[in-house]
KEZA-791154 format. One line per 3 residues: their letters; for each residue x, y, z of C-alpha. Coordinates in steps of 0.5 Angstrom, whole numbers, plus 500, padded with zeros to 3 digits. Layout:
A> X Y Z  ... $
# end
This chain:
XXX> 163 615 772  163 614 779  156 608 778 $
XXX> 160 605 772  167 604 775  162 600 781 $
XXX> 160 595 775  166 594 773  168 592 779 $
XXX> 163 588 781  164 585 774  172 583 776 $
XXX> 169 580 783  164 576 779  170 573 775 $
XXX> 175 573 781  172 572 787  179 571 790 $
XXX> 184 577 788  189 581 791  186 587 796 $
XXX> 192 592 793  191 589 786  185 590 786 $
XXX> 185 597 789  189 598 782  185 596 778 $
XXX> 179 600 780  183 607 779  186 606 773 $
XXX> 178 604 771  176 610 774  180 615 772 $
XXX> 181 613 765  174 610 763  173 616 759 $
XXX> 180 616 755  178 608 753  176 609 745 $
XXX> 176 601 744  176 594 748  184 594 746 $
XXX> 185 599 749  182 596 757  186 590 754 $
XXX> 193 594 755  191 598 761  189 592 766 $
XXX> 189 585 761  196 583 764  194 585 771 $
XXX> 188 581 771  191 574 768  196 576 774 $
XXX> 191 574 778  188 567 775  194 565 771 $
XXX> 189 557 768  185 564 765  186 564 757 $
XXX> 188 571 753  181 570 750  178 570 757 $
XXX> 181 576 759  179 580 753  172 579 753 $
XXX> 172 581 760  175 587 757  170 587 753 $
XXX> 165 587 758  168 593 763  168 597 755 $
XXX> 160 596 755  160 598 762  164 604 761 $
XXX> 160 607 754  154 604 755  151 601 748 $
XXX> 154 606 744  161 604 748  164 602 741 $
XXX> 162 609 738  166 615 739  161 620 742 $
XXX> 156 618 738  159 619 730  162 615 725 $
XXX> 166 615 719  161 612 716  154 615 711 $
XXX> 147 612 708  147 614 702  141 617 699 $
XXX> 141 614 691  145 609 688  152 611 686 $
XXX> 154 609 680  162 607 680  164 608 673 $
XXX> 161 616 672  166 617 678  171 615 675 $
XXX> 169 618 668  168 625 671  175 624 674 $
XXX> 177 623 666  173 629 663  177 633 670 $
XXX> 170 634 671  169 636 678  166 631 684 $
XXX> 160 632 687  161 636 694  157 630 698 $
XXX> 162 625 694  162 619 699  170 620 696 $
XXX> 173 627 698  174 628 706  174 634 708 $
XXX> 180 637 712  178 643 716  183 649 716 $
XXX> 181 651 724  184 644 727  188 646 734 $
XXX> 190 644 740  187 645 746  194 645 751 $
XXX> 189 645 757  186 638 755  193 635 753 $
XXX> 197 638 760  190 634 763  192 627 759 $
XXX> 199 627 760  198 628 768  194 623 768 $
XXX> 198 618 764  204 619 769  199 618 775 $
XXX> 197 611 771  204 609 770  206 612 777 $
XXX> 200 608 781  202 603 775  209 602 779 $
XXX> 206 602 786  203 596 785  207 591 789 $
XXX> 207 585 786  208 578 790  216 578 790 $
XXX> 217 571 786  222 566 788  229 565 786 $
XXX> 230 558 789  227 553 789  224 551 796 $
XXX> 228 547 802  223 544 804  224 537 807 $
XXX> 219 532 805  218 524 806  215 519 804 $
XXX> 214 512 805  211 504 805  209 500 810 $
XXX> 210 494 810  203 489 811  208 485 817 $
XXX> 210 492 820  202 495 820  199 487 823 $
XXX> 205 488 829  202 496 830  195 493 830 $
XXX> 197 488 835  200 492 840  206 488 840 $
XXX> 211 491 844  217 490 840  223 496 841 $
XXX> 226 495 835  226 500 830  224 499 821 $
XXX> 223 503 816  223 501 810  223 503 803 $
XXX> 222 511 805  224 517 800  227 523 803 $
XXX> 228 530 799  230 537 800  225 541 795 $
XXX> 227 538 787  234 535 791  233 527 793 $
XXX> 237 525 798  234 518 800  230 514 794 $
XXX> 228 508 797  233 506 803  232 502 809 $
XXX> 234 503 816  235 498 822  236 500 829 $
XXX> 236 494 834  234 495 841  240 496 846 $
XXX> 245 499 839  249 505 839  249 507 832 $
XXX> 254 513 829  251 516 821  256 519 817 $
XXX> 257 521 811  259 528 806  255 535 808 $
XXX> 248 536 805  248 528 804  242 528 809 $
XXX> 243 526 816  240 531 819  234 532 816 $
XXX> 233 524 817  234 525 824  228 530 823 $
XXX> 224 526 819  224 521 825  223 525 830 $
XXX> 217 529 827  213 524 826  214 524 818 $
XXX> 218 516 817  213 513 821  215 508 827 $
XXX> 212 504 833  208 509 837  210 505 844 $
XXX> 217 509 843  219 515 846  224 519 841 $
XXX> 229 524 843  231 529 838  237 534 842 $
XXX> 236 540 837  234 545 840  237 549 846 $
XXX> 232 550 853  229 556 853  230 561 858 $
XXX> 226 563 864  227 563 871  228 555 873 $
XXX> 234 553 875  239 548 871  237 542 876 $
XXX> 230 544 876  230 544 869  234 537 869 $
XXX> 229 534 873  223 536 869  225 532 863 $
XXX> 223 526 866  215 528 867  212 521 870 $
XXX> 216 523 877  214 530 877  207 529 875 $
XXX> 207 523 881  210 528 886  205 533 884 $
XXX> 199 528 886  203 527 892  203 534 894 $
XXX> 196 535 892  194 528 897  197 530 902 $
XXX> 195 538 902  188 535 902  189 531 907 $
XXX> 191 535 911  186 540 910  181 534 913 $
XXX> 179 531 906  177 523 904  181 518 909 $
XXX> 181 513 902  186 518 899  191 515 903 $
XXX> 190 508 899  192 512 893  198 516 897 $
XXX> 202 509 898  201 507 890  204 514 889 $
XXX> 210 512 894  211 505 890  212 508 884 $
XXX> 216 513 886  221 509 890  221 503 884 $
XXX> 224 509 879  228 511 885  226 518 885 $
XXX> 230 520 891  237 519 887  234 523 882 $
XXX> 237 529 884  244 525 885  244 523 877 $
XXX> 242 529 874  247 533 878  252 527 876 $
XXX> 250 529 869  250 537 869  258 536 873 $
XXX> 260 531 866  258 536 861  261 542 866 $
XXX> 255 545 870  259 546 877  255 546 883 $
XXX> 254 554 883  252 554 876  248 548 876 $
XXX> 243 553 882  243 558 877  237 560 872 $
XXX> 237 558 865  237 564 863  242 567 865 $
XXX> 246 562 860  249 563 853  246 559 847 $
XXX> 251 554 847  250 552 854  242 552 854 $
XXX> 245 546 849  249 543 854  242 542 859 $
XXX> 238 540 852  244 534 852  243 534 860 $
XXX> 236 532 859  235 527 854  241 523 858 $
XXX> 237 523 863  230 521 862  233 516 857 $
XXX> 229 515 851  228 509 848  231 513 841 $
XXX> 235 518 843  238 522 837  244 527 837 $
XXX> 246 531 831  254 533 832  254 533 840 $
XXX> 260 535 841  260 541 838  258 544 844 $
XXX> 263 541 848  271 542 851  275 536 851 $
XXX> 273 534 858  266 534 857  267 530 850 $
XXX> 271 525 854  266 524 859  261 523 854 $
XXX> 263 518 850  265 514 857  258 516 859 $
XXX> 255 513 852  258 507 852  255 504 857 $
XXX> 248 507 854  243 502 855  236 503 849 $
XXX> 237 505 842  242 511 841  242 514 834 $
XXX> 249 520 833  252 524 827  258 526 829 $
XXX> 265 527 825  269 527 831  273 521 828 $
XXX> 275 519 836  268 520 839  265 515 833 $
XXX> 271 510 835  269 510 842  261 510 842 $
XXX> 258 506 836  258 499 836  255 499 828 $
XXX> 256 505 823  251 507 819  254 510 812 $
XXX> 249 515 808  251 516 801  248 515 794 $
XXX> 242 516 796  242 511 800  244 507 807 $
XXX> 249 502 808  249 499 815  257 495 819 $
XXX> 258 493 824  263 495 829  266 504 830 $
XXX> 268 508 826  276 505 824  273 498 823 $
XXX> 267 501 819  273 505 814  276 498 813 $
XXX> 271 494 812  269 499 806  275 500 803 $
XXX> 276 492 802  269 492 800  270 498 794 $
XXX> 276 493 792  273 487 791  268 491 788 $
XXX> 272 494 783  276 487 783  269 484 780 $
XXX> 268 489 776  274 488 773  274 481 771 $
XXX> 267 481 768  269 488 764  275 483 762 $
XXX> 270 476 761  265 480 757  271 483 752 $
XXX> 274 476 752  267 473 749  264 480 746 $
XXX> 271 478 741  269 472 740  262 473 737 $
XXX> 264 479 733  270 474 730  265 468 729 $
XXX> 258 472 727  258 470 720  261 463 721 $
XXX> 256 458 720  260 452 722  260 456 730 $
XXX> 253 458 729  251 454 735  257 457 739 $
XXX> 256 464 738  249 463 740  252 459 747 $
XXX> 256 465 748  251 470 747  246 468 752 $
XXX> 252 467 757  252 475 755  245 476 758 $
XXX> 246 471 763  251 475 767  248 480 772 $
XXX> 250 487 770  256 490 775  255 498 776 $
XXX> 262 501 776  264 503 783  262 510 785 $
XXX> 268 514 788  266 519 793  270 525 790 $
XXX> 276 528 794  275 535 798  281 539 797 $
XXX> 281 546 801  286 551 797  289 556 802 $
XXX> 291 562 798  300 563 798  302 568 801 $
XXX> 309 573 801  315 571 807  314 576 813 $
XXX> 321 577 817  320 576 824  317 578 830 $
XXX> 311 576 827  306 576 834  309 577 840 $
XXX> 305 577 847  309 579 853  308 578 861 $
XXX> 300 579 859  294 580 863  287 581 862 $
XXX> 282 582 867  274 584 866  274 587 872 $
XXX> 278 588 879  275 580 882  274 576 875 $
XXX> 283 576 872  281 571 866  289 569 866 $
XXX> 295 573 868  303 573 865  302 570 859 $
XXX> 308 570 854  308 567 847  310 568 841 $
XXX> 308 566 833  312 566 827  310 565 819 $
XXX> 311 557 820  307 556 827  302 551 828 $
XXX> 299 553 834  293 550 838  289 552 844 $
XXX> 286 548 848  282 548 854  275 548 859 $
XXX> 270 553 856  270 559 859  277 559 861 $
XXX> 279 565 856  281 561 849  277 565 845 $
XXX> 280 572 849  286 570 848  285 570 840 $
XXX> 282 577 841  288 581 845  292 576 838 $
XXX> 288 580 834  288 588 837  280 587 839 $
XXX> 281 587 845  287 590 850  291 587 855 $
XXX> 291 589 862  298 589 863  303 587 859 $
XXX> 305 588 851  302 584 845  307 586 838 $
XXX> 305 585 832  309 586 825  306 591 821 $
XXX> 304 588 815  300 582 819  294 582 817 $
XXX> 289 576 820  284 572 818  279 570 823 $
XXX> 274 564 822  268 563 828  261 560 828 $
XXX> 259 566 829  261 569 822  258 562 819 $
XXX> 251 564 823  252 573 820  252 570 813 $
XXX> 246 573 808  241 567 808  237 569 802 $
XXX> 242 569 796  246 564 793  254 564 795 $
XXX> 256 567 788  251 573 790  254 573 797 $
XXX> 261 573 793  260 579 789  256 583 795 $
XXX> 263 583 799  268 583 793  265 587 787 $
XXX> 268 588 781  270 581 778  266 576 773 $
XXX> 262 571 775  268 565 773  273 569 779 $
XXX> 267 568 785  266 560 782  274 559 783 $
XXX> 274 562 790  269 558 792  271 552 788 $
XXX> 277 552 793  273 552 798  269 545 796 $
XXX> 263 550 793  262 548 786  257 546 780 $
XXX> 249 548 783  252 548 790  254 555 788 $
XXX> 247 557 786  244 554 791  241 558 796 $
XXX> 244 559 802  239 557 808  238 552 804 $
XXX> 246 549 804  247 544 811  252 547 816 $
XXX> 258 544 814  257 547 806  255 554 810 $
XXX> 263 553 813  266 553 806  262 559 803 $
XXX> 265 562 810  271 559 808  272 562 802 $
XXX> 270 569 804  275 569 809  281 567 804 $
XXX> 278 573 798  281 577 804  288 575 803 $
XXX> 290 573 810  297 571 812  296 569 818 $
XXX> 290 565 820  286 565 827  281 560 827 $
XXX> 276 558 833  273 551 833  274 551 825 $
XXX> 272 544 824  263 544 827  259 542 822 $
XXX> 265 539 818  264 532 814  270 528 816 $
XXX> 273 528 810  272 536 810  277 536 817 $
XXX> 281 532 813  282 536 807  282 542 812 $
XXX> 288 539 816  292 538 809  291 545 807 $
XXX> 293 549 813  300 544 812  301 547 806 $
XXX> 299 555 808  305 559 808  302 563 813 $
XXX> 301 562 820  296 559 824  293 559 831 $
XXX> 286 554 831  282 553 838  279 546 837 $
XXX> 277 539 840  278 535 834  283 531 837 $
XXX> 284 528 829  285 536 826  290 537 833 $
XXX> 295 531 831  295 533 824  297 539 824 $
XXX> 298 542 832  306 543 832  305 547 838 $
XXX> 300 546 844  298 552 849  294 550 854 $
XXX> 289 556 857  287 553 865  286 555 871 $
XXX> 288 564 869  294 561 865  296 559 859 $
XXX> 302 555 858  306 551 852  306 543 853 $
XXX> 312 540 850  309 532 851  303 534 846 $
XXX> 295 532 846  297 526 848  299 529 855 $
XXX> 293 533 854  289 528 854  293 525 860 $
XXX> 292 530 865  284 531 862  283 523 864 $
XXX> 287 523 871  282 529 873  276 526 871 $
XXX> 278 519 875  280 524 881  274 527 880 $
# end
């Protein structure tokens, strides 16, 4: 048997010479161990037909059945189709003659005893039990080996993938061939999708040299995915021009955050190298002639003024909130969010031509965020930022560039005066469209009133061809409004939260803030405020019960429950199922329809809602979190940096929906647009203190700006 199964395989290989090693194995042992139990071809068929169609799919149901057919010959030789050498069939010996049959059955003669019609029943039939036990052990076996098969797990979702593609016009390929050294960048006539979904079709993007452009438009439109697109060399641009894409945080090692700073800007690290490597070489009695060399090496140096280096880089690291003490330390010593601060740090340094920044003020506190803007403003290549910071676009942008619809529109001027601009244009829009809707009636009246009159014959024709004449006026496409809906929630009698002459200390030489009194009640609207690292999230932490003070009292009503949103919970959501599946996973026993309205409260709605969530953009990633955190029922909302990866029109909708909560809320953020929508409240988190400011974000800001000038 052991021979024949050897041939089978031989023969699979012959018409699969690409098959999966585990299948395969399968395969063989089903062949090998029930070859014998085989009486016909079908029965190959059933036992491995679908495993072998499984491994090339373009194959026929016929072809797979005569490879069946085949592994039966191997398995029984030339009598494969007998069963152990006998029939039912017989020769006969002499003619049989049909109608003396039939007579003899008439007369109630009786058949021959060889009569081709009788079939002899033996009355010694058995069982042998041993043989039957035998073949059902090997039935199980088969089914069980069968199971153990482990097929390749099939895709659910669609593939997110991004993919670009584009035409280069014949005016950009003679100005690459000619090496002109033009800094401005077009891109024109370029698709861009994510799997099956389309983001662009057909768009055209402008960035003139010396610009600063702002992007924006709603979650999963596709402007982080373009500026991926064109740093990865996908959308093609003039080789000559250096692109910087801040997406990834430094990595950690042993370099300190100066150091790090200063490599970014290769050419002076590679000429102080040579400088080195001239110099040593001298000195050890090398060719004099180097010296020639070694005063090239000095020119360049000072014409980039090298010596400054250090001063600008430090200059940079202080503005995003390196001190002098951190900015000695090794870049892993940092958190992740601070790595992204020296990525930041680096790209403004060596000063890209394009420099592409995706949300840079996520990572920031308002101090860093104003010095930012301050330090961009006067940027002087080609700056390309996604932001929904509405004051950051007002500050930075000098042209905005809105991205809906599949494609890209391009205004002059920040974001304010880009709002404007296209809240006239959809008027005059809807305006043109509405009085040749009105025209076409007019005239469509008149046909339909004069069609059959000859004497108008001629006017009905005139006015027909006015018909085809007009250009054909799309009706304006709105984008739809988002509208987040926090669950209502049941009055609590106060002292709702109540922290008393609190403070907490990590240890004996490091007190985060001391003598804290606040309290909260279910009408607050509370926002904290403050540098990073100075204890704001910790704050939200002893609010909550996670963390106990050192000294001091926190009370709290008994029937407070908490809702806490973060980052770090939108970065724990389960990655490979949709957002309905994550929805019944942390709330099971409801229909389907009741996890949609969940998440339809929360702007998850239609195929979003099946999509898968690795697949979702950051800002849609935010609401399925959203809407896990409301499933809960929370009456008070704790919500730190709530707005990162929101869409503008998100932050908006997230303002308007914790006015109308009938729960308290405290939120940490640098969104200055959510904080005056909705901060009845400011605490300010400093210095080891945390105290109420009666003048609001504008005093905030006030204090902010008077210590970037001292500083």
């Amino acid at each position: 048997m052991e021979a024949k199964s050897q041939a089978c395989a031989q023969l699979i290989r012959q018409h699969f010479p690409v098959i999966d090693a585990d299948l395969f194995q399968y395969i063989q042992d089903v062949i090998q161990m029930s070859g014998d139990d085989f009486e016909h071809d079908e029965d190959v068929f059933e036992a491995v037909g679908g495993f072998l169609h499984e491994c090339d799919m373009a194959k026929s149901e016929q072809d797979i059945k005569s490879l069946c057919e085949g592994i039966f010959g191997l398995l029984h030789g030339e009598d494969g189709n007998q069963s152990n050498g006998k029939s039912g069939q017989r020769v006969l010996d002499a003619p049989v003659q049909m109608k003396d049959i039939g007579g003899s059955e008439t007369n109630g003669q009786e058949e021959p005893t060889g009569s081709i019609w009788i079939q002899k029943i033996e009355d010694n039939l058995s069982v042998d039990k041993k043989k039957l036990e035998k073949a059902e052990q090997m039935l199980l076996k088969k089914m069980d080996r069968k199971d153990k098969v482990e097929k390749p797990a099939a895709n659910r979702y669609k593939s997110h993938e991004a993919t670009a593609s584009q035409v280069i016009s014949k005016k950009d390929a003679k100005a690459e061939a000619s090496n002109l050294q033009t800094k401005d960048i077009r891109i024109e006539n370029f698709d861009i999708s994510f799997g099956d979904h389309v983001l662009l079709r057909g768009a055209h993007l402008v960035l003139s040299f010396g610009r600063r452009y702002g992007m924006v438009g709603r979650n999963g439109m596709g402007k982080s995915t373009l500026l991926r697109m064109i740093s990865s060399g996908q959308l093609v641009i003039p080789s000559h021009i250096s692109i910087l894409h801040v997406e990834q945080e430094v990595t950690g090692d042993d370099t300190i955050a100066l150091q790090s700073v200063l490599e970014s800007l290769e050419k002076r690290e590679s000429l102080l190298r040579e400088e080195k490597e001239i110099n040593q070489t001298i000195n050890d009695g090398g060719d004099p002639a180097l010296s020639s060399r070694l005063t090239e090496i000095y020119a360049e140096l000072e014409a980039m003024e090298s010596d400054k280096a250090p001063s600008k880089a430090s200059v940079i690291l202080a503005g995003l909130g390196f001190t002098s003490e951190m900015q000695a330390r090794p870049t892993k010593t940092f958190s992740g969010g601070w790595r992204m601060r020296l990525a930041l740090a680096r790209a403004l340094f060596c000063k890209p031509d394009l420099l592409l920044l995706d949300e840079p003020t996520n990572m920031l506190d308002m101090q860093a965020i104003i010095w930012l803007e301050r330090y961009l403003q006067t940027w002087s290549t080609t700056l390309l930022v996604v932001s929904h910071d509405r004051n950051f676009l007002d500050e930075v942008p000098t042209d905005m560039l809105h991205l809906h619809s599949q494609r890209i529109d391009n205004y002059r001027g920040n974001y304010t005066e880009f709002n404007n601009t296209m809240t006239e244009r959809l008027k005059s829009q809807q305006r043109e469209y509405e009085a040749q809707m009105d025209y076409r009636k007019h005239v469509q009246e008149f046909i339909d009133k004069f069609r059959f009159n000859a004497k108008r014959a001629s006017l009905v024709q005139s006015r027909i061809k006015q018909l085809e004449r007009l250009p054909e006026l799309k009706p304006i496409e709105k984008e739809t409004d988002v509208v987040l809906k926090f669950p209502d929630v049941e009055k609590l009698s106060p002292p709702i939260l109540m922290l008393s002459t609190v403070t907490f200390a990590y240890d004996k030489n490091r007190t985060i803030f001391s003598n804290v009194d606040l309290s909260a009640t279910m009408e607050s609207r509370i926002c904290i405020v403050g540098e990073n690292g100075a204890g704001k999230t910790t704050l939200l932490k002893i609010l909550m019960d996670q963390l106990s003070p050192t000294s001091g009292d926190r009370t709290s009503h008994r029937n407070l429950k908490f809702g806490y949103f973060s980052q770090h919970h939108v970065d724990q959501l389960d990655m490979s199922i949709c957002s309905v599946e994550l929805m019944q996973k942390e709330f099971p026993g409801f229909k389907v329809e009741e996890y949609r309205r969940m998440l339809g409260s929360f702007g998850v709605t239609g195929e979003m809602a099946l999509q898968q969530i690795s697949s979702l953009s950051g800002g849609q990633k935010s609401r399925v979190a959203f809407a896990i955190l409301c499933a809960h029922k929370p009456n008070f909302l704790i919500l730190d940096e709530p707005t990162n990866h929101l869409d503008i029109q998100t932050i908006e909708a997230l303002g308007n929906g914790l006015l109308k909560y009938k729960g308290g809320v405290i939120l940490v953020s640098h969104d200055e647009r959510l904080i005056r929508m909705v901060c009845q409240e400011l605490w300010v988190c400093s210095k080891g203190r945390v105290y109420s400011l009666d003048g609001g974000f504008d005093e905030y800001r006030a204090i902010i700006e008077k210590e970037l000038v001292l500083a």
